[in-house]
N, CA and C of each residue as an Amber inpcrd file, in Angstrom:
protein
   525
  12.0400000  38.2450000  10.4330000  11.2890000  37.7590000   9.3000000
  11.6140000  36.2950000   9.0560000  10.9970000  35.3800000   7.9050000
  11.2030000  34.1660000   7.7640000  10.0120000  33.5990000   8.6480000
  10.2730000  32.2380000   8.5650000   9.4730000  31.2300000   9.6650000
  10.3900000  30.7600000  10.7070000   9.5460000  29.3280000  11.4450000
  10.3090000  28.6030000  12.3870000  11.2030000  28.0570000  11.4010000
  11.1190000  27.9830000  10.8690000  12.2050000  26.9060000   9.4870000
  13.2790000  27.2970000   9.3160000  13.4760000  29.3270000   9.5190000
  14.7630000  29.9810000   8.5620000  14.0830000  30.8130000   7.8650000
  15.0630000  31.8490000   7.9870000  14.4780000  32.7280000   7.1080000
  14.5520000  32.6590000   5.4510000  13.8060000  33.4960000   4.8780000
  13.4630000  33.2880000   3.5050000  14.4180000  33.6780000   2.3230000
  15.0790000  33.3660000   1.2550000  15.2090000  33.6740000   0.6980000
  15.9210000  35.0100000   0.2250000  14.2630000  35.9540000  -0.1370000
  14.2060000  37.1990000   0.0110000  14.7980000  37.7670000   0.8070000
  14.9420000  37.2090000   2.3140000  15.3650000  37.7880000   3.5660000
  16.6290000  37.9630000   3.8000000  17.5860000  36.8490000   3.1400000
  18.9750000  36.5540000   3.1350000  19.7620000  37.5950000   1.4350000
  19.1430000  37.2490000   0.4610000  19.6770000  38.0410000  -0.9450000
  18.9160000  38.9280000  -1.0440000  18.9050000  40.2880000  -0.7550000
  17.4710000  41.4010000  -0.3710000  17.7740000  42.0670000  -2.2950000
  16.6560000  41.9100000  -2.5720000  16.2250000  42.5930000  -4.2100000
  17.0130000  44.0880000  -4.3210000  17.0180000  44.6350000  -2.9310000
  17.0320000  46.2510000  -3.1790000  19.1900000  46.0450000  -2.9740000
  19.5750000  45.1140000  -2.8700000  21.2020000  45.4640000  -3.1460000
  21.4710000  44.2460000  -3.9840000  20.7060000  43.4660000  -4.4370000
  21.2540000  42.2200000  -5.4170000  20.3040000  42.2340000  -6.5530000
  20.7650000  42.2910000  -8.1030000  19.6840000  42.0140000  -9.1090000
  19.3910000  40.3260000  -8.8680000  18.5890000  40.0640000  -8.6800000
  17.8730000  38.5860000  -8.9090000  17.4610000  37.8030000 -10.0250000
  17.9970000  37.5430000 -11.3200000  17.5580000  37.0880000 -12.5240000
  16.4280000  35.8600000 -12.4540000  14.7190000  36.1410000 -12.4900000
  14.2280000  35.5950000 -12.2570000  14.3290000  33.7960000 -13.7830000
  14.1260000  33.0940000 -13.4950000  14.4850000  32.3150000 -14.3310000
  13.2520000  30.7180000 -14.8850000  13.0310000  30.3970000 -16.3330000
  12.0450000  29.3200000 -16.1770000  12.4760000  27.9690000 -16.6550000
  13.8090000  28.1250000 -15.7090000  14.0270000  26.3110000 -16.0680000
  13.1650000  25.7230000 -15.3750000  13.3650000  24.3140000 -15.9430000
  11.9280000  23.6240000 -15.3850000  10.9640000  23.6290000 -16.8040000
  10.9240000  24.3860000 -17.0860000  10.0780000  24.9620000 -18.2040000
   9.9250000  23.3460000 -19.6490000   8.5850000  23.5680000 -19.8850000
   9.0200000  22.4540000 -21.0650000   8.1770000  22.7780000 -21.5880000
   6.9680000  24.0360000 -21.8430000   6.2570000  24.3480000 -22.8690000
   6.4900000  25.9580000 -22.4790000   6.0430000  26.2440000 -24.0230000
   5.7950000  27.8760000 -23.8680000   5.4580000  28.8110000 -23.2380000
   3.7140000  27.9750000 -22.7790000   2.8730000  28.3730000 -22.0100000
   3.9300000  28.9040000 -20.2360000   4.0180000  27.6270000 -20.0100000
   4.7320000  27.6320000 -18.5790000   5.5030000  28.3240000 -19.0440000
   6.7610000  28.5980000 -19.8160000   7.7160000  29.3170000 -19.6060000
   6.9850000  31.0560000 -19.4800000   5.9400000  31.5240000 -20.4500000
   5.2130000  32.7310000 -20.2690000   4.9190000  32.7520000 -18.6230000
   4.3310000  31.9230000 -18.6230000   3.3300000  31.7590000 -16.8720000
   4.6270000  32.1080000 -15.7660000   5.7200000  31.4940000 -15.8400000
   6.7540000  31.6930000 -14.9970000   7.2790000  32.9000000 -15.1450000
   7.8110000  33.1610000 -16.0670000   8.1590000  34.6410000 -16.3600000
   7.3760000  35.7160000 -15.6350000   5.8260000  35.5590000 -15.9050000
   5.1190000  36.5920000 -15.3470000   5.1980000  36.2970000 -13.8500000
   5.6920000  35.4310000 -13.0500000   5.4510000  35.0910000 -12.2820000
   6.2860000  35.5880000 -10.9860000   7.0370000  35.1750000 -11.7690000
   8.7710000  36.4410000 -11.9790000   8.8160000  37.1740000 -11.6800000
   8.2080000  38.3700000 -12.8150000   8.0020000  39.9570000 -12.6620000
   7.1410000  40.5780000 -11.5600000   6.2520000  39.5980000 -11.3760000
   5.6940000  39.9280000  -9.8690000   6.1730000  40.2700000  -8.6850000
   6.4030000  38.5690000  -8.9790000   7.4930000  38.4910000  -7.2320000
   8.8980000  39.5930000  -7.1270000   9.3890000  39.7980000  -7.9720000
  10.6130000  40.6800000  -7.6460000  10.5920000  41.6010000  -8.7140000
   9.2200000  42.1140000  -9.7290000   9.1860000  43.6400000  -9.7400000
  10.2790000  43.7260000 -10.7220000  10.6290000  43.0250000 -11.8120000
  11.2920000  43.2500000 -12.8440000  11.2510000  42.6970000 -13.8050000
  11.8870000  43.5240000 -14.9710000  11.0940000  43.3220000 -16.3850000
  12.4230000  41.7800000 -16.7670000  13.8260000  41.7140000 -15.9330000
  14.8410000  40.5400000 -16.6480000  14.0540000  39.4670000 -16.3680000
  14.6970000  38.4740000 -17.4670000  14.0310000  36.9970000 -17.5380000
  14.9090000  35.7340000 -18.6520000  15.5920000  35.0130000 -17.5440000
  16.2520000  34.5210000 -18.2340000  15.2300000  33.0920000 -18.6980000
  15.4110000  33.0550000 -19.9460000  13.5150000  32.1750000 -20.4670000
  15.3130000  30.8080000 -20.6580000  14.4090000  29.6230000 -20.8870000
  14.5970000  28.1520000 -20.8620000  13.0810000  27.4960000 -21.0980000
  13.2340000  27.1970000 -22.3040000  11.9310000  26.3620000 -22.4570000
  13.0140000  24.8200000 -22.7800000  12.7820000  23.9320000 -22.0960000
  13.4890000  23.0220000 -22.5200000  12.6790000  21.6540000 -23.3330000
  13.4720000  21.2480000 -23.9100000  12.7740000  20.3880000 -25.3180000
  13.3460000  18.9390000 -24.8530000  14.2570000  18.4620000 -24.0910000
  14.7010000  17.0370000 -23.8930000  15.0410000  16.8630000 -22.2550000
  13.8500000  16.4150000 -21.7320000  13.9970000  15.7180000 -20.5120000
  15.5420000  14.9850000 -19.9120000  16.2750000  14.0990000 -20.9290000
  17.7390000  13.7660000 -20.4330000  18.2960000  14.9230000 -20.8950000
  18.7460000  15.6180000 -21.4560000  20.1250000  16.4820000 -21.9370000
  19.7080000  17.8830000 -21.4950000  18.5050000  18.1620000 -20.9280000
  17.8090000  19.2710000 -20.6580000  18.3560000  20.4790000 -22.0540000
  18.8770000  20.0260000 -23.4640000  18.9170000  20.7170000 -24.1460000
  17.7130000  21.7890000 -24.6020000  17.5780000  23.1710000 -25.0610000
  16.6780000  23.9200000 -25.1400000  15.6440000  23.1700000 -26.6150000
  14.2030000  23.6780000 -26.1140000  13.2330000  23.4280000 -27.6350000
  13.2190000  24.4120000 -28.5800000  14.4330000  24.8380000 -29.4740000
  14.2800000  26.2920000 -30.1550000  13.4260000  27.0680000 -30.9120000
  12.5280000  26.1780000 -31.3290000  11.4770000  26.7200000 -31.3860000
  10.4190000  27.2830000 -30.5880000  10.1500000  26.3520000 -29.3700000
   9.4710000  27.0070000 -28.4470000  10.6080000  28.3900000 -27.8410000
  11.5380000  28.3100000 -27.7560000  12.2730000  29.0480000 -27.1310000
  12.1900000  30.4710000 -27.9630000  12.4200000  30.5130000 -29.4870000
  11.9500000  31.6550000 -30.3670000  10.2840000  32.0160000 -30.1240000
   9.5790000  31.4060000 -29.9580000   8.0600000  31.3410000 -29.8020000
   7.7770000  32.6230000 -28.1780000   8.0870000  31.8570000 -27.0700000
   8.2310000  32.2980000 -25.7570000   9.3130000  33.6790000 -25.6820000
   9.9940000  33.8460000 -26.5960000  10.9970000  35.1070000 -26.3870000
   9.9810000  36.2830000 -27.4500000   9.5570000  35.9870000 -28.2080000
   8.5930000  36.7030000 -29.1420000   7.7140000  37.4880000 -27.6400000
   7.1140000  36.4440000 -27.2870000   5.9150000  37.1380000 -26.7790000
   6.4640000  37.7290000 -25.4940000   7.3520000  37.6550000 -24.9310000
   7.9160000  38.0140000 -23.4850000   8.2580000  39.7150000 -24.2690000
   8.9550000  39.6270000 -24.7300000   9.7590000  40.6320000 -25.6060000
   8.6230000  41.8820000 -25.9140000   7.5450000  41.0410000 -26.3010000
   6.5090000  41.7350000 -26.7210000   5.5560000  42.4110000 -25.5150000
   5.5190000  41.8200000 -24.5700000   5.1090000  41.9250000 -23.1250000
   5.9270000  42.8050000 -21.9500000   7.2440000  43.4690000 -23.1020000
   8.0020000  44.4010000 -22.2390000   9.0030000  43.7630000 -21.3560000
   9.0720000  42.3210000 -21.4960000  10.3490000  41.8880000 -20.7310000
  11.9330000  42.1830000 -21.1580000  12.6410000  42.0720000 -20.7240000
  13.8670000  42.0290000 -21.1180000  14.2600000  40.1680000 -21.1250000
  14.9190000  39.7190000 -21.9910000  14.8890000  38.5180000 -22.4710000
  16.3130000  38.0320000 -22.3400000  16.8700000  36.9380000 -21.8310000
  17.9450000  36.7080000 -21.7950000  18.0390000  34.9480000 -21.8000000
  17.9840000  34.5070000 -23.1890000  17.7000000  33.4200000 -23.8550000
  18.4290000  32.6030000 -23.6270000  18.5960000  30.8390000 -22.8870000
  19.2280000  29.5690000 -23.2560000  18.4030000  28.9050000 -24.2560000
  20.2270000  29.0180000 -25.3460000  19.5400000  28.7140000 -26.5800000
  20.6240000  27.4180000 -26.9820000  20.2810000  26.5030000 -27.9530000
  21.8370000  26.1620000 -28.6840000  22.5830000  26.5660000 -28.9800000
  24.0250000  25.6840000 -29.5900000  25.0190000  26.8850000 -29.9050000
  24.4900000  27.1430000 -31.7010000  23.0460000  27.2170000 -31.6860000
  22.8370000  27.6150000 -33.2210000  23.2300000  28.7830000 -33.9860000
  23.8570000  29.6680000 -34.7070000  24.4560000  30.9270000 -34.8880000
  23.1940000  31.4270000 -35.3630000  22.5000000  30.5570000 -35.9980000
  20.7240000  31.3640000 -36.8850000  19.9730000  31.4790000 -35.7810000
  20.1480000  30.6270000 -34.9940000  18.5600000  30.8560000 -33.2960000
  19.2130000  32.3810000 -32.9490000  20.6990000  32.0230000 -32.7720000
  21.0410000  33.5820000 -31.8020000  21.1000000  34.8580000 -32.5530000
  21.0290000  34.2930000 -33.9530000  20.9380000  35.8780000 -34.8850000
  19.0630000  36.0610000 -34.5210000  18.3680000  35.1860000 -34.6110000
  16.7650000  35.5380000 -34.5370000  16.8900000  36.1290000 -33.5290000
  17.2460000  35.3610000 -32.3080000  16.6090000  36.1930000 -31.3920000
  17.7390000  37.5860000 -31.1530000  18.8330000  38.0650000 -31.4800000
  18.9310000  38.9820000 -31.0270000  17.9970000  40.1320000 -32.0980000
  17.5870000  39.7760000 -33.5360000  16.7230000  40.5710000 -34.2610000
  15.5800000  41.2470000 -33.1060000  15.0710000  40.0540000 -32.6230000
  13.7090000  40.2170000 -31.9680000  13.8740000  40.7640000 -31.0200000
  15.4910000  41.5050000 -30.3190000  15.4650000  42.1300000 -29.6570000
  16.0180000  41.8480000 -28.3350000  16.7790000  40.3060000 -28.3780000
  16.9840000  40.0540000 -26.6770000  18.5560000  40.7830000 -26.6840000
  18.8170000  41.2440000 -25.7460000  20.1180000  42.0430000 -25.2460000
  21.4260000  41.1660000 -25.2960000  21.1770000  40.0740000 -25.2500000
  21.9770000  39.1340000 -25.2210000  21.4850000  37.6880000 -25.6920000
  22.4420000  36.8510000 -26.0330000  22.1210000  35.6200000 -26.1810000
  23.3290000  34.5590000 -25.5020000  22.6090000  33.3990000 -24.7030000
  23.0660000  32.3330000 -24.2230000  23.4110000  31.1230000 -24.9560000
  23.9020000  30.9040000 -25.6680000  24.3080000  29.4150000 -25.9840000
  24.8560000  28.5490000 -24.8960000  24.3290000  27.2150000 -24.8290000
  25.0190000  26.4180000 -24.3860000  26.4320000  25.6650000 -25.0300000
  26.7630000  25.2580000 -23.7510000  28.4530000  24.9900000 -24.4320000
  28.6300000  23.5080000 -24.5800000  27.5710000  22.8480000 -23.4030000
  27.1770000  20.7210000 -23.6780000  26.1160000  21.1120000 -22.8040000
  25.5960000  19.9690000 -22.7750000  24.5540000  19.9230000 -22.0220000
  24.9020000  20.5840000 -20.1520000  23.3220000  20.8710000 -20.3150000
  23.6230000  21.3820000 -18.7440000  24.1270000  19.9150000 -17.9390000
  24.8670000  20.3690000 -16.6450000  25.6270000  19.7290000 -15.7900000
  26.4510000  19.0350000 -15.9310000  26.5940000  18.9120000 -17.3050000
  27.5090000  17.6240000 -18.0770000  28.6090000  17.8630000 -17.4120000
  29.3500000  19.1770000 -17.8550000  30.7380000  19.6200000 -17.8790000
  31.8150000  19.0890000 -18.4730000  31.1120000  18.7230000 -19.9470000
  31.9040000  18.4770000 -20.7790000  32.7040000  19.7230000 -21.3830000
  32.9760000  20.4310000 -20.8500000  33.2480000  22.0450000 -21.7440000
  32.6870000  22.4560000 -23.1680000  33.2050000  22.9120000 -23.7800000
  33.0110000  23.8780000 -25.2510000  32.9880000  22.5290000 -26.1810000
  31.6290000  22.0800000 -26.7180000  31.8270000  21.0130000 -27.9500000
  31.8320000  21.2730000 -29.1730000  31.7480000  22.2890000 -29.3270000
  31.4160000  22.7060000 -30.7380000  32.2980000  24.5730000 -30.4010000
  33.3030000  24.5110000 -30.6350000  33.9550000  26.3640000 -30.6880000
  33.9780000  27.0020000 -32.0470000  33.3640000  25.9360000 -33.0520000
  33.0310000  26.6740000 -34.4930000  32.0070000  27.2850000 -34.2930000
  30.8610000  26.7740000 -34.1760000  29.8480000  27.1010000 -33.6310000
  29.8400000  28.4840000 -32.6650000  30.3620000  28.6000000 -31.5310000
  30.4020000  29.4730000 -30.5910000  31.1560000  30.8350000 -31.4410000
  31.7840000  30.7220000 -32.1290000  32.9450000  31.5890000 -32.8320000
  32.0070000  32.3630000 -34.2250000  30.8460000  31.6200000 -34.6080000
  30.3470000  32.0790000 -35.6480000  29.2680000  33.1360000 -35.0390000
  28.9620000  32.5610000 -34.0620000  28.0460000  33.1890000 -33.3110000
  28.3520000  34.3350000 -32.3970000  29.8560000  34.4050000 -32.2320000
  30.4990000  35.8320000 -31.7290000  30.6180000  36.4980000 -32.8150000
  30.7450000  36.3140000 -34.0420000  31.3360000  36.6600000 -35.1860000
  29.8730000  37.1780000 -35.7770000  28.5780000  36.9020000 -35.7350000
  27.4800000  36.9500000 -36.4060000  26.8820000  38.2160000 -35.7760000
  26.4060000  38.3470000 -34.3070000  25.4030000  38.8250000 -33.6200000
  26.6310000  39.6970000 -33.0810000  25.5410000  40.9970000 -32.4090000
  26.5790000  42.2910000 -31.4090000  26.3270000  42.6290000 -30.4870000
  25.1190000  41.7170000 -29.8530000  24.7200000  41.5440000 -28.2430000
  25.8770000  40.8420000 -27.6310000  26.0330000  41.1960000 -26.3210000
  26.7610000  40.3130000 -25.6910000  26.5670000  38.9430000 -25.9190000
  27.2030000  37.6830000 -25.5800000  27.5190000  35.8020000 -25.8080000
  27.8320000  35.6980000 -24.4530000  26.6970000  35.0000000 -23.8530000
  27.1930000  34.2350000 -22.4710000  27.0350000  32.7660000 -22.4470000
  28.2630000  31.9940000 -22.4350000  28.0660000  30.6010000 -22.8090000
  27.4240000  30.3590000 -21.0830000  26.4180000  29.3650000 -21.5060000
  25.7010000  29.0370000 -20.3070000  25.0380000  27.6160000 -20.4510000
  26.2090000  26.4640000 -19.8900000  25.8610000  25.3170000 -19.4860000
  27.2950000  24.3580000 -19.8710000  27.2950000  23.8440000 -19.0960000
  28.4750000  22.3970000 -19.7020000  29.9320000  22.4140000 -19.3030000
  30.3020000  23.8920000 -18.9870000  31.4500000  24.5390000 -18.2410000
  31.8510000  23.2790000 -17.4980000  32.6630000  22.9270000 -17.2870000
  32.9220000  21.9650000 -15.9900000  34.6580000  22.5600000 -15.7240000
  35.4130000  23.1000000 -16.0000000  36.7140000  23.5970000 -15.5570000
  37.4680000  24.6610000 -15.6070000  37.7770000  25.1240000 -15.1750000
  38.8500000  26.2330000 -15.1740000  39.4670000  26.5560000 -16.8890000
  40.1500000  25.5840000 -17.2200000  40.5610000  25.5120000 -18.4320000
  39.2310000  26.0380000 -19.5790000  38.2110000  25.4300000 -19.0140000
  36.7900000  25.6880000 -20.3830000  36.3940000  26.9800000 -20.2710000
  36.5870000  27.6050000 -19.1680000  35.8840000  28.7370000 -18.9670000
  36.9860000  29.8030000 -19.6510000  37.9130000  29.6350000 -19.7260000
  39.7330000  30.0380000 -20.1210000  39.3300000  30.2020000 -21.7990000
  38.8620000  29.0410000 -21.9620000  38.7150000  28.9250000 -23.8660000
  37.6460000  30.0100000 -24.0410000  35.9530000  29.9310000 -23.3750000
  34.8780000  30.3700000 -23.8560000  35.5790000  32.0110000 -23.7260000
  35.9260000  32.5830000 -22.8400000  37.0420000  34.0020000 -22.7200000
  37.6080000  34.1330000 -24.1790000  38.4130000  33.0560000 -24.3790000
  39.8010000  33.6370000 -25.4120000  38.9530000  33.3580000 -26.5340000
  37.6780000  32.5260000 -26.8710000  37.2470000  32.7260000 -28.2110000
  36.1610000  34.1920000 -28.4290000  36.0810000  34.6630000 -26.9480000
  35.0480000  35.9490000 -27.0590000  34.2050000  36.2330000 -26.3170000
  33.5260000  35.1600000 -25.3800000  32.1210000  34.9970000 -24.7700000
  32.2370000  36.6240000 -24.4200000  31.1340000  36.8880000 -23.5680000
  31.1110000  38.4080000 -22.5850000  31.4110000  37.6950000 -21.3420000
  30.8630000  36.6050000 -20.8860000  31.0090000  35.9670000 -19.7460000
  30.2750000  34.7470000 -19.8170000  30.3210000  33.4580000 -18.5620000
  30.2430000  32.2090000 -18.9340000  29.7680000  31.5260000 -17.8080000
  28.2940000  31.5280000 -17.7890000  27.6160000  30.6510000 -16.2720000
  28.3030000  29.3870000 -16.1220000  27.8580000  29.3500000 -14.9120000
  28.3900000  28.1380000 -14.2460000  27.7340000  27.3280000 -12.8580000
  27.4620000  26.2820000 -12.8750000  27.1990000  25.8500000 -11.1540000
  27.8510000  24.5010000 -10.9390000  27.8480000  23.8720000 -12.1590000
  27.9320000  21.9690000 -11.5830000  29.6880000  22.1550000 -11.9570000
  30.2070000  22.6540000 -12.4720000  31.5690000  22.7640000 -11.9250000
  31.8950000  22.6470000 -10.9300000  31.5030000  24.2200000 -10.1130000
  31.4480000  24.4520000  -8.4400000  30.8770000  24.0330000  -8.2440000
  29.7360000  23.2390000  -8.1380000  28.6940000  22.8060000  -6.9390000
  29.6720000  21.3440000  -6.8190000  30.0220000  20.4190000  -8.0380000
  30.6830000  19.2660000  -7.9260000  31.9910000  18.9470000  -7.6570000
  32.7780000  20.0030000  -7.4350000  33.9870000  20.1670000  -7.4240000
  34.5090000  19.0580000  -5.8120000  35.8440000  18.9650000  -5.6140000
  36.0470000  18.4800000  -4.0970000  36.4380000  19.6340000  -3.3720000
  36.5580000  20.5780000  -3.8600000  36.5820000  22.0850000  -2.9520000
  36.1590000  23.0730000  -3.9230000  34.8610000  23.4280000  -3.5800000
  34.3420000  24.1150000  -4.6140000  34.6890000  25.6750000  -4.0400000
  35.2850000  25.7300000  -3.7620000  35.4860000  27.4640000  -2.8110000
  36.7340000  27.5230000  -3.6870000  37.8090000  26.4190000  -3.8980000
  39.0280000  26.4190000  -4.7460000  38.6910000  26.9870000  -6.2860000
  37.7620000  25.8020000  -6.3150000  37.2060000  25.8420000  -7.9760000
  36.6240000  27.0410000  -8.5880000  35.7250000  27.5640000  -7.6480000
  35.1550000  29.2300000  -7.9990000  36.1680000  29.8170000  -7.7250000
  37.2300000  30.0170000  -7.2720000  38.2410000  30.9490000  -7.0490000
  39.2650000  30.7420000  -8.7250000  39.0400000  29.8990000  -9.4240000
  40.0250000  29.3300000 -10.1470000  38.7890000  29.6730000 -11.7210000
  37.5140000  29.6570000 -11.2490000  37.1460000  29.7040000 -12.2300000
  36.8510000  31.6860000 -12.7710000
């Protein structure tokens, strides 16, 4: 399977032994983030969807309103919803009302890797809502990922840590 190029994707992470969290970064209106989502559920046949409507071109910080807007109707459309949101404690109480299983706060901006800027914030928001807290963005070390743990998260994405690291095989091992 695949082309002359390499094989695909699909071909290498197979759906039927890996969940695939289809995802709409990229995203900068509602619309698209809906359109992707469904786009999503197609291609790999499942209702998860981690939504990103993003509102600022430099900081790729989320638009929370569009982001409450786009989780409404996904939600409503039978998706399962798994929101990058701010570290707002009121966005992540809405949306877990409306039903998402979890909520994402970011911890700084994506890729920054400035770690945890705000742990009042993150702490009110473990303290508020009873969905799982997956801090998701800004991570950049071993140590940050150590804090988002000891203040509560469930768990704590990551890539520009490891992807930027000088041995990123060290760094994911550490993180």
């Amino acid at each position: 399977s695949g082309t002359a190029a390499g094989p695909r994707l699909l071909d290498v992470i197979k759906p039927e032994r890996f969940t695939i969290l289809p995802n709409t970064a990229g995203c900068y209106t509602v619309d698209d983030a809906v359109t992707t989502a469904h786009l999503g559920r197609e291609l790999l046949d499942t209702k998860l969807i981690k939504l990103e409507v993003i509102g600022d071109e430099r900081t790729l910080f989320p638009d929370v309103t569009g982001t409450l807007e786009a989780a409404k109707i996904l939600i409503d459309d039978g998706f399962t919803v798994l929101p990058y949101i701010t570290d707002d404690p009121v966005s992540c109480q809405k949306l877990e009302a409306m039903g998402c299983p979890a909520v994402m706060p970011l911890a700084a901006p994506i890729g920054s890797g400035l770690g945890i800027r705000n742990p009042t914030n993150l702490r009110i928001i473990l303290e508020t809502v009873e969905v799982p807290v997956i801090v998701d963005a800004g991570v950049g070390t071993a140590s940050d990922a150590a804090l988002a743990m000891e203040l509560g998260a469930t768990a704590v994405l990551m890539n520009t840590g490891i992807a930027h690291a000088k041995d990123p095989v060290a760094m994911a091992e550490a993180m």
